[in-house]
C-alpha positions in Angstrom: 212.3 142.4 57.2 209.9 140.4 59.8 213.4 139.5 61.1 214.2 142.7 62.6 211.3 142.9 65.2 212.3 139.2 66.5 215.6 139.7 66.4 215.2 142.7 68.6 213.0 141.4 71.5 215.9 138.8 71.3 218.4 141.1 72.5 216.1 143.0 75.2 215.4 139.3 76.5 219.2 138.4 76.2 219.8 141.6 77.8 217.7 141.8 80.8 218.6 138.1 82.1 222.3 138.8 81.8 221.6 142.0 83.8 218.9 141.0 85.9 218.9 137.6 86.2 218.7 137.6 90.2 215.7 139.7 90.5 213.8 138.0 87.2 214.1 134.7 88.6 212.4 132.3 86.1 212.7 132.7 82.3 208.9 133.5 82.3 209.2 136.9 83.4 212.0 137.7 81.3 209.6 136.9 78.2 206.7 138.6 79.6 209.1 141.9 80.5 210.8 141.5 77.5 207.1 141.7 75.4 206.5 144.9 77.9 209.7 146.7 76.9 209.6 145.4 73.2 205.8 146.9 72.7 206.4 149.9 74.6 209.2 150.8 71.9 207.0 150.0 69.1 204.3 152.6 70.4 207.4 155.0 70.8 208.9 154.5 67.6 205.6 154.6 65.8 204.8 158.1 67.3 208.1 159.7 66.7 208.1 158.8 63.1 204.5 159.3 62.4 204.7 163.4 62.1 207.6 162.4 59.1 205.7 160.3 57.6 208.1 157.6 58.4 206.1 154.7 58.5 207.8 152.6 55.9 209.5 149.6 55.5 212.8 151.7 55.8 211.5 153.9 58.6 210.5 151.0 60.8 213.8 148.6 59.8 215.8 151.7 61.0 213.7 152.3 64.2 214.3 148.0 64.7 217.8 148.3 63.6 218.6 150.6 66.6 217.9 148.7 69.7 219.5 145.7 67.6 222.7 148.1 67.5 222.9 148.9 70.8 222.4 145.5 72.3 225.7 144.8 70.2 227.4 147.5 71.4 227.0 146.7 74.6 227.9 142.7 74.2 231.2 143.7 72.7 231.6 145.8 75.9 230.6 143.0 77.8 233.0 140.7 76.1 236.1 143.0 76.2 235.6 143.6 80.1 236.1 139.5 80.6 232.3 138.8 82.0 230.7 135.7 81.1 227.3 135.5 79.0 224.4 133.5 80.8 221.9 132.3 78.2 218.6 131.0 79.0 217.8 127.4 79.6 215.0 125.2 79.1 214.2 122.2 81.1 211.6 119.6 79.9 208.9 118.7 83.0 209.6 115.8 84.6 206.6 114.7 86.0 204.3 112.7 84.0 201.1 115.0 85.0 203.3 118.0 83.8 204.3 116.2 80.3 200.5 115.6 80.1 199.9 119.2 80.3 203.1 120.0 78.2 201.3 117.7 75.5 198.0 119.4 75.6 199.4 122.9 75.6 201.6 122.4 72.6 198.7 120.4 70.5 196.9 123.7 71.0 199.4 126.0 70.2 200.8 124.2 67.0 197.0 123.5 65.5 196.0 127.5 66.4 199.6 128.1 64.8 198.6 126.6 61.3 195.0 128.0 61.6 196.5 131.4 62.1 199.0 131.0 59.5 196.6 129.9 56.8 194.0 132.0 57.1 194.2 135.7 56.4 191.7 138.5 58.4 188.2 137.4 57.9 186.9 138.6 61.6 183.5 141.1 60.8 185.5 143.7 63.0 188.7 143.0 61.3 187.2 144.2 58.0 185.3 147.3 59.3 187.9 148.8 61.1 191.0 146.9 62.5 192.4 145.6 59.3 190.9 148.9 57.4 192.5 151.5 59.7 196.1 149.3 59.5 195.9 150.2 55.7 195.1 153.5 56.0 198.1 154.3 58.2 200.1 152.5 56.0 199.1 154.4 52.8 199.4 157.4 55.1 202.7 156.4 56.6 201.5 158.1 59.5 199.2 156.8 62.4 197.4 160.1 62.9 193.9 160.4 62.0 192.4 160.7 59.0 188.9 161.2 57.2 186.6 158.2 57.6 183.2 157.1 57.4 183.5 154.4 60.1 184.6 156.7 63.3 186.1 154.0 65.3 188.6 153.6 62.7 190.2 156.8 64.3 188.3 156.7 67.7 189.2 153.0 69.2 192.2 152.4 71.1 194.6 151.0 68.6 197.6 149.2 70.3 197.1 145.4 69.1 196.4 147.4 65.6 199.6 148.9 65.8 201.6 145.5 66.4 199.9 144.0 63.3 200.7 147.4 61.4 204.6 146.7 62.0 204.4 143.3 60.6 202.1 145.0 57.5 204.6 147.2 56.7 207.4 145.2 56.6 206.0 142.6 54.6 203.9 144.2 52.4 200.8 142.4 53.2 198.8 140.8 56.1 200.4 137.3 56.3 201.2 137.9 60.0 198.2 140.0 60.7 196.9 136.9 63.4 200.2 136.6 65.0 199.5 139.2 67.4 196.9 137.7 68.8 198.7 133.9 68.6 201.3 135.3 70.3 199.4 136.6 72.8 198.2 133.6 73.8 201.6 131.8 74.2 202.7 135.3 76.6 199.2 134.5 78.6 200.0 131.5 79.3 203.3 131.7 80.7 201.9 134.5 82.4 199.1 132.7 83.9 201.6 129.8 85.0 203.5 132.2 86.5 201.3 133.4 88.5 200.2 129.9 89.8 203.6 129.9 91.1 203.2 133.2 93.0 200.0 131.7 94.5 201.6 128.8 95.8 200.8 126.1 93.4 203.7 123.4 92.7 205.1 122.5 89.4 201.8 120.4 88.6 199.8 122.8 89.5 201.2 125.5 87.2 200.9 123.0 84.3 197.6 122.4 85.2 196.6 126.2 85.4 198.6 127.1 81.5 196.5 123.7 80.6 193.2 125.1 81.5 194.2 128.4 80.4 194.9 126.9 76.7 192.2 125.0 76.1 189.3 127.5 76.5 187.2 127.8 73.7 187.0 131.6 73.2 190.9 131.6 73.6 191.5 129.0 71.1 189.0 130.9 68.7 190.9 134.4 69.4 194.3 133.0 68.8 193.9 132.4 65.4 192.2 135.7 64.6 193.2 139.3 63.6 190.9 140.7 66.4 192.2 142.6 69.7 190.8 140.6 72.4 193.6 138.1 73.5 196.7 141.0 73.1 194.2 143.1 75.6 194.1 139.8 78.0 198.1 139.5 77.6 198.5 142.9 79.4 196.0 142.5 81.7 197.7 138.7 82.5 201.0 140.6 83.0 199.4 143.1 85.7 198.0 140.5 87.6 201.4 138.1 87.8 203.5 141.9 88.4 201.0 142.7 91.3 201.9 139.2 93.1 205.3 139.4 91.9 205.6 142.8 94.1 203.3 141.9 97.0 205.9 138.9 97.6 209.4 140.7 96.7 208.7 144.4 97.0 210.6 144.5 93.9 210.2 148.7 92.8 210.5 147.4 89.2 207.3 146.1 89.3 205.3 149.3 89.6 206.9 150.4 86.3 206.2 147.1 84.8 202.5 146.8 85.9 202.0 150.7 84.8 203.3 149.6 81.4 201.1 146.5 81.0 198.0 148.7 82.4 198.7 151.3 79.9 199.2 148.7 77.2 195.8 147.1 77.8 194.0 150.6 77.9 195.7 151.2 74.6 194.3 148.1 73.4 191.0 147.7 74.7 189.6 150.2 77.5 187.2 147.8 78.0 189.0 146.1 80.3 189.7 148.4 82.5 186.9 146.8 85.2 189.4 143.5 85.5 192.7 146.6 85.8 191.5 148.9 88.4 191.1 146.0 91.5 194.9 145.2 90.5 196.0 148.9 90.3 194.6 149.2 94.0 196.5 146.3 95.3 199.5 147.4 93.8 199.2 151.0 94.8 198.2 149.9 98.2 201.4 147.7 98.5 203.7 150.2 97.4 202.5 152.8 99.9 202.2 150.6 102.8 205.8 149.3 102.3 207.8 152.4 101.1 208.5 155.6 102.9 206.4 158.5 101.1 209.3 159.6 99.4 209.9 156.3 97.5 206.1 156.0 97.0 206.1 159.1 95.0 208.7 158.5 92.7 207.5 155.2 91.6 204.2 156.8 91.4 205.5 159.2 89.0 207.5 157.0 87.2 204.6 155.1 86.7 202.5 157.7 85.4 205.2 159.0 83.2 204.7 155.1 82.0 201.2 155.9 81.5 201.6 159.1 79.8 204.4 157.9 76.8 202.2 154.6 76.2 199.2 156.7 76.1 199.4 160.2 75.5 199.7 160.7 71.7 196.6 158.6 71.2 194.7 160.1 73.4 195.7 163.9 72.2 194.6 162.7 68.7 190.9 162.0 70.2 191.0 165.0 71.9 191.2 167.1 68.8 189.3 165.3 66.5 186.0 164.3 68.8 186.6 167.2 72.0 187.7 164.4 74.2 189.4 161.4 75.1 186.9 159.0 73.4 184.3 159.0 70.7 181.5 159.4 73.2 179.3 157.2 70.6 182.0 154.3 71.2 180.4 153.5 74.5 177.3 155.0 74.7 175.7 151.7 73.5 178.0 149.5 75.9 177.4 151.1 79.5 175.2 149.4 81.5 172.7 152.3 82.6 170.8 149.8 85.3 173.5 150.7 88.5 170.8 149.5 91.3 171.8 146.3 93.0 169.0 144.7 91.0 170.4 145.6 88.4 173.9 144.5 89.0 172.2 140.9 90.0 170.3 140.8 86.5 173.8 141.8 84.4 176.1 139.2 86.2 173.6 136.7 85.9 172.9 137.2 82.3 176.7 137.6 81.2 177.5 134.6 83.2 174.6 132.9 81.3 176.8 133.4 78.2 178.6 130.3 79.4 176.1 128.2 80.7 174.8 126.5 77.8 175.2 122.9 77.4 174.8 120.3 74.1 171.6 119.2 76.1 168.3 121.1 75.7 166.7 120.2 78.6 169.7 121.4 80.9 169.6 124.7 79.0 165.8 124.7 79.0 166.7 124.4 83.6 169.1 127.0 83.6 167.0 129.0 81.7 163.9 128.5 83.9 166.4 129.4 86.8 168.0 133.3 85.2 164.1 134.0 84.5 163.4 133.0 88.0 165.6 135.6 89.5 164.8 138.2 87.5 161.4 137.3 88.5 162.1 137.8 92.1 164.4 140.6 91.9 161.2 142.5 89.0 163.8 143.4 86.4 163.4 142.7 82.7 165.5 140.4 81.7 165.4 142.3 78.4 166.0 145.0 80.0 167.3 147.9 77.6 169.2 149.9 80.0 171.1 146.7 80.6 170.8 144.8 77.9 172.4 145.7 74.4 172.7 143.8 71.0 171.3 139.9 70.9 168.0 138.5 72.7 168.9 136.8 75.9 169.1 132.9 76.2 170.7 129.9 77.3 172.2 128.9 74.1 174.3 125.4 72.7 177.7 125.9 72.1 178.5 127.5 69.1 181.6 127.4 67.4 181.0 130.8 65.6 184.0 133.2 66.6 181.3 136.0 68.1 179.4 133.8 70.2 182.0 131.1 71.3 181.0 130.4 74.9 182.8 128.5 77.8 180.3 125.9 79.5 182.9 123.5 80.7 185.3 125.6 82.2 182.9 127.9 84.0 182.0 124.6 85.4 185.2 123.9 86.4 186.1 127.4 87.8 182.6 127.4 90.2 183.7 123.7 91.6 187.3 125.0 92.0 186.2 128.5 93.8 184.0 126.2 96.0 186.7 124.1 97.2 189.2 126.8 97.3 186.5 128.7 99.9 186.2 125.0 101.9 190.1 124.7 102.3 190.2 128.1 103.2 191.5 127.4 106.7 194.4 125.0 105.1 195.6 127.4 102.1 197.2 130.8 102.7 195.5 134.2 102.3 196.9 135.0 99.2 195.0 132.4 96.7 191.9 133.4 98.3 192.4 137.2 98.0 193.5 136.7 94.3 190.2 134.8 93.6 188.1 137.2 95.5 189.7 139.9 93.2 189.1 138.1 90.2 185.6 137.5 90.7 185.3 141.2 91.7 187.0 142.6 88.6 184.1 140.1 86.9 181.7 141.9 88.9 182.5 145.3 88.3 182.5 144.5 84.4 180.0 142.9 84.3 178.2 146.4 86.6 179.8 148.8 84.0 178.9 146.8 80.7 175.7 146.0 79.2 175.1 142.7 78.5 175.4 141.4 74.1 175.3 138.5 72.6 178.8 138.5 71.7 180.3 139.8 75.2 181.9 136.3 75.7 185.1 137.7 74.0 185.9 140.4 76.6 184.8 137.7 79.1 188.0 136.3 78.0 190.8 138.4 80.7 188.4 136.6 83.6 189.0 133.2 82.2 192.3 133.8 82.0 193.3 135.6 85.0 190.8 132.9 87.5 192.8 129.6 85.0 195.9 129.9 88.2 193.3 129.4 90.9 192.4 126.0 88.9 195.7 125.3 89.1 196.1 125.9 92.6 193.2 124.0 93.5 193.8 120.5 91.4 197.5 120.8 91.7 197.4 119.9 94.9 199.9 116.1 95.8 196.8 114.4 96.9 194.3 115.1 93.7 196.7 115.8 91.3 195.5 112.8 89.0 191.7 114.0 89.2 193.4 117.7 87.9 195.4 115.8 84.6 192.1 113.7 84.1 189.9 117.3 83.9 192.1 119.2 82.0 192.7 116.1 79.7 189.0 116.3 78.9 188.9 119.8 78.6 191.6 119.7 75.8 189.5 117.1 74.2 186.5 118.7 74.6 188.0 121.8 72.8 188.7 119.6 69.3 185.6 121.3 67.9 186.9 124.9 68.1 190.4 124.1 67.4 189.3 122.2 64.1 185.9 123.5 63.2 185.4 127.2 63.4 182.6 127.9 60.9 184.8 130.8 59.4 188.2 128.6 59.3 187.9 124.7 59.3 190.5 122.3 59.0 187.6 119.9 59.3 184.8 121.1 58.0 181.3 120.3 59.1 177.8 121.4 59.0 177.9 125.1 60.3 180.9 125.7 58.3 180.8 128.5 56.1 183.9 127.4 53.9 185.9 124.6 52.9 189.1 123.3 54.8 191.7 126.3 55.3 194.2 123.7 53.7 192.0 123.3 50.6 190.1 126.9 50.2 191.7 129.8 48.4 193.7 132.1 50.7 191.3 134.8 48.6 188.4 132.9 49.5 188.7 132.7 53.0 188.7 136.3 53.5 185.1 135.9 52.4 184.1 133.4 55.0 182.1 135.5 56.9 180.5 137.3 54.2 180.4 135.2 50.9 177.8 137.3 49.5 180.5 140.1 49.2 182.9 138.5 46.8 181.2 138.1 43.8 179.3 142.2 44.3 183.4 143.5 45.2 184.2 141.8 42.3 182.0 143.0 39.9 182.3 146.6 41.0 185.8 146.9 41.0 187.1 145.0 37.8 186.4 147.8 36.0 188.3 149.8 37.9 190.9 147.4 37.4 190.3 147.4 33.3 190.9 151.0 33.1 194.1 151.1 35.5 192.4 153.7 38.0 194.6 153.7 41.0 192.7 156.3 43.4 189.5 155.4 44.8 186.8 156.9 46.6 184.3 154.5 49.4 181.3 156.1 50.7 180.6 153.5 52.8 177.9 152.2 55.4 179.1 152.4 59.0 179.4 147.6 59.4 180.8 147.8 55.6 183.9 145.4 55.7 185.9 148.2 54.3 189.0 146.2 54.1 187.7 143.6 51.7 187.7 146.4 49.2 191.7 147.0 50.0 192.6 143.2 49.6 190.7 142.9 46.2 192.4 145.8 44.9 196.0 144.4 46.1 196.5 146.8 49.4 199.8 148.5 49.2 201.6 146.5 46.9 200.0 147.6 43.6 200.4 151.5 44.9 196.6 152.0 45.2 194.9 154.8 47.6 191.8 154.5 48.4 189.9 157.4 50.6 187.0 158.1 52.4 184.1 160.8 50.7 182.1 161.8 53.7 181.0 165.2 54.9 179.9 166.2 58.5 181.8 164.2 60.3 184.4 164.8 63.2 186.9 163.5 61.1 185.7 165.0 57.8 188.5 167.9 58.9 190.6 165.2 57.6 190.2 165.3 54.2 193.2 165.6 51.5 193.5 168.2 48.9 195.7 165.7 46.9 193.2 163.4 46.4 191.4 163.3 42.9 189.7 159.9 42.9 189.0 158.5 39.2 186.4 155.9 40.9 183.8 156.3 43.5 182.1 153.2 45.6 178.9 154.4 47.2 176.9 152.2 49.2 173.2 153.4 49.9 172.8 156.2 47.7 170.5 158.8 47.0 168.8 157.2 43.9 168.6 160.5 42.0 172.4 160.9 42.5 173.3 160.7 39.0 176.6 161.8 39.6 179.8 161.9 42.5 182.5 164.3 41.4 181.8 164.6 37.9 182.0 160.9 37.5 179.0 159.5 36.1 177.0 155.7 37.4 178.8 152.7 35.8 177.4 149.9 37.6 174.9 149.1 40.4 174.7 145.7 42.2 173.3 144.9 45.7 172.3 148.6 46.4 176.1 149.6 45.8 177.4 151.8 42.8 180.6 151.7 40.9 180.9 156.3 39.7 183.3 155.8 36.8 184.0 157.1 33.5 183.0 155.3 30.8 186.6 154.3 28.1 185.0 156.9 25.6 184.8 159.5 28.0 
């Protein structure tokens, strides 16, 4: 089945460079449209079977199967009017810096390949909600909403859920629940590369730029991971390269293109929107300062028609269940409330102090002495609660714990390379230093909008991406080329201890990891790995469950509960089980099914004179969680 998906974004890619091969010019943009188009069907296809039911592995073979039918239909067409196929073509670098780089980036990609093979969802996030809401659709066949005690199961944008919902359905299981995000990755950094090229970097420097891009830490972390981070930074990768791509060719196509990848990201994570909006404007601007109005509206509406397919049916669901377009409690604890220019000072220096610790105390304990310093002179709290949200601020070591994976060395390198990018400025055209300027801006205006927590590194991630071509630009250059290969060489060395020792997933294991090597540890171990306490108390309460061949479960639940561990123990959709939320009060408590007669009841956290859930009477109790079940006798 996982052959249908591929075997369709084959034929869109086969398709658009026999049709528009002029316009598309390099085999990276073909991908990178080709992942647009191919997505964009998916969130189609999913919302026109969802009100059947029609989520199944037939329902979604058959949705595949069609654009796979046409593509053939119109090759034999092709064929029978005489015209010649034109296939793709790869060329290997020929420059020894580029084969460097070629080396570096495929040692990444082929160790963050096995990592993300190997080991199955285990991200905290995964289990609360991303992973937990995939199963639910699944058992519903249907991605509308549904009664939950965990709100952002419903509330959260759920595009990079709903690739890794395809590939759940088809296979049964979760084997391919990382490959989003992997994939994501290898799309970034073409698209990163590419856009080196649009800024004027040669062929070195465009290796030296997807180099960079590979081997940050927070990256190499995400790739391997079933969270949502690195498909949300593949969109926002594809905006940026379409809003150069139009600037220099004035190509219409584009506007559609960079709606879609806009609309994609927003589906995936609106928290990005700060690095969108400052590309929206330049493309916006572009379009109406080169096109007659007439021509500027259409493509305006085309791309807002873009906006509203992508979009449109998730949003409507949000609107009727929480009386708007968002669960207002989804961001209330994220915006930064401090909007004074003090308080713009104190948030960009405290998220930018996310990636300034180094393996040496006393430089931490300096930079330390130097954020306290300003917030000193600028009388702000550097603890600030308007500002400042989950975590106590500090210049911390680098960790190689997936939340708080932080980027020292390359926000080195990006502050030396926007330095010498601003001294060369009367050599280098405007375009590099406008595209900086807006990157740094888009940082900026996150950084404004967001509070700053611990764990913010990972949406720092579309900035490291999107600044990686302006590295390449910079140390691509004929007369320092060498001093670029020997920097990103140490870079990719430097990243060996997050592309081999992640606490959660080692293939060398060390101190701070949490489990054995991913080649040695039980596949059903390592979804413990960030939570080993869980296994044995999941265990316990649901063997029973398992004795007596009780197939419909109720979870009341705590709000961080890694809901999905419960699934996976219990077999997920192979073994036929359903498992539903018990809540009350809730705006998705509307919800709940009348078809659903559970025969055991998890509860976590309750009332201790709650004897009884449903007529079903206490069976066990471990770790302040209860197993309701009739006893064999009863």
């Amino acid at each position: 089945m996982i052959i249908l998906p591929i075997t369709a974004f084959l034929s869109i890619l086969l398709f658009l460079w026999n049709v528009y091969e002029d316009s598309l010019q390099t085999l990276r943009i073909a991908v990178l449209r080709s992942m647009l188009i191919w997505t964009t069907y998916l969130v189609v296809s999913l919302e026109l079977l969802s009100p059947f039911r029609g989520i199944t592995q037939w329902g979604l073979a058959f949705a595949w199967l069609l654009p796979i039918g046409l593509f053939i239909g119109w090759a034999i067409r092709r064929h029978g009017q005489g015209r010649k196929w034109s296939f793709p073509k790869l060329s290997p670098p020929v420059c020894w810096e580029c084969r460097i780089c070629l080396g570096i980036i495929g040692f990444i990609c082929l160790v963050t390949f096995v990592a993300a093979w190997i080991t199955p969802p285990q991200t905290w996030d995964s289990l609360s909600y991303h992973l937990s809401r995939v199963a639910h659709w699944a058992q519903n066949h249907s991605i509308g909403h549904y009664i939950s005690g965990i709100e952002r199961q419903n509330s959260m944008s759920p595009g990079a859920e709903w690739l890794v919902l395809n590939t759940y359905v088809l296979t049964q299981g979760d084997r391919f629940a990382n490959f989003p995000q992997w994939l994501s990755m290898v799309g970034s950094l073409l698209g990163v590369s590419w856009i080196a090229g649009e800024l004027g970097a040669g062929k070195t420097g465009q290796w030296l730029a997807a180099a960079f891009a590979a081997s940050i830490p927070i990256g190499i972390v995400e790739s391997s991971s079933s969270a949502t981070d690195y498909v949300a930074t593949l969109w926002v990768v594809v905006l940026a390269g379409e809003t150069l791509f139009y600037d220099r060719t004035k190509d219409n196509r584009s506007v559609l293109y960079s709606s879609l990848a806009a609309s994609l990201a927003i589906l995936t994570k609106p928290i990005v929107v700060p690095y969108i909006l400052p590309f929206a404007l330049w493309i916006g601007f572009t379009l109406y300062r080169c096109s007659r109005p007439k021509i500027s509206i259409k493509w305006t509406a085309i791309a807002l028609l873009g906006f509203l397919l992508i979009t449109s049916g998730y949003l409507s669901r949000n609107v009727t269940t929480f009386g708007g377009l968002s669960n207002p409690k989804d961001f209330s604890d994220h915006v930064n409330q401090l909007r004074t220019l003090p308080g713009v000072i104190s948030s960009v220096t405290k998220h930018a102090g996310l990636h300034a610790g180094f393996p040496n105390d006393r430089v931490n304990y300096w930079i330390s002495q130097g954020v306290t310093w300003i917030h000193n002179r600028i009388h702000v709290d550097i603890m600030d609660p308007r500002s400042t949200g989950d975590g106590f601020f500090a210049i911390r070591k680098p960790s190689t714990q997936e939340d708080l994976t932080s980027n020292p060395y390359h926000a080195l390198i990006i502050l030396v390379s926007t330095i010498f990018l601003i001294l060369a400025a009367k050599r280098l055209v405007w375009k590099p230093l406008l595209y900086g300027g807006i990157v740094v801006f888009s940082f900026i205006l996150y950084c404004s909008t967001y509070k700053w927590l611990i764990f913010s590194v990972r949406y720092h991630l579309p900035f490291f991406l999107i600044i990686s071509p302006i590295v390449g630009v910079v140390w691509g250059s004929t007369r320092i080329r060498w001093l670029g290969v020997l920097i990103i060489t140490f870079l990719g060395v430097s990243s060996f201890p997050w592309l081999f020792s992640i606490n959660s997933r080692p293939i060398v294991p060390n101190s701070h990891s949490t489990v054995r090597s991913i080649f040695i540890e039980p596949r059903q171990v390592l979804y413990y790995a960030n939570s080993i306490s869980e296994k044995d108390v999941i265990g316990s309460l649901l063997q029973p469950v398992k004795q007596q061949g009780c197939h419909e479960i109720g979870i009341m639940l705590n709000g961080e509960d890694p809901e999905y561990l419960y699934w996976e123990a219990m077999g997920g959709q192979i073994n036929d089980n359903r498992i539903e939320w018990i809540v009350a009060g809730t705006p998705s408590a509307q919800y709940e099914p009348n078809d659903f007669h559970p025969c055991a009841i998890i509860c976590a956290g309750c009332q201790p004179d709650q004897k009884a859930i449903r007529d079903l009477p206490i069976y066990l109790e471990i770790a302040n969680r209860r197993l309701y079940l009739k006893y064999p006798s009863q």
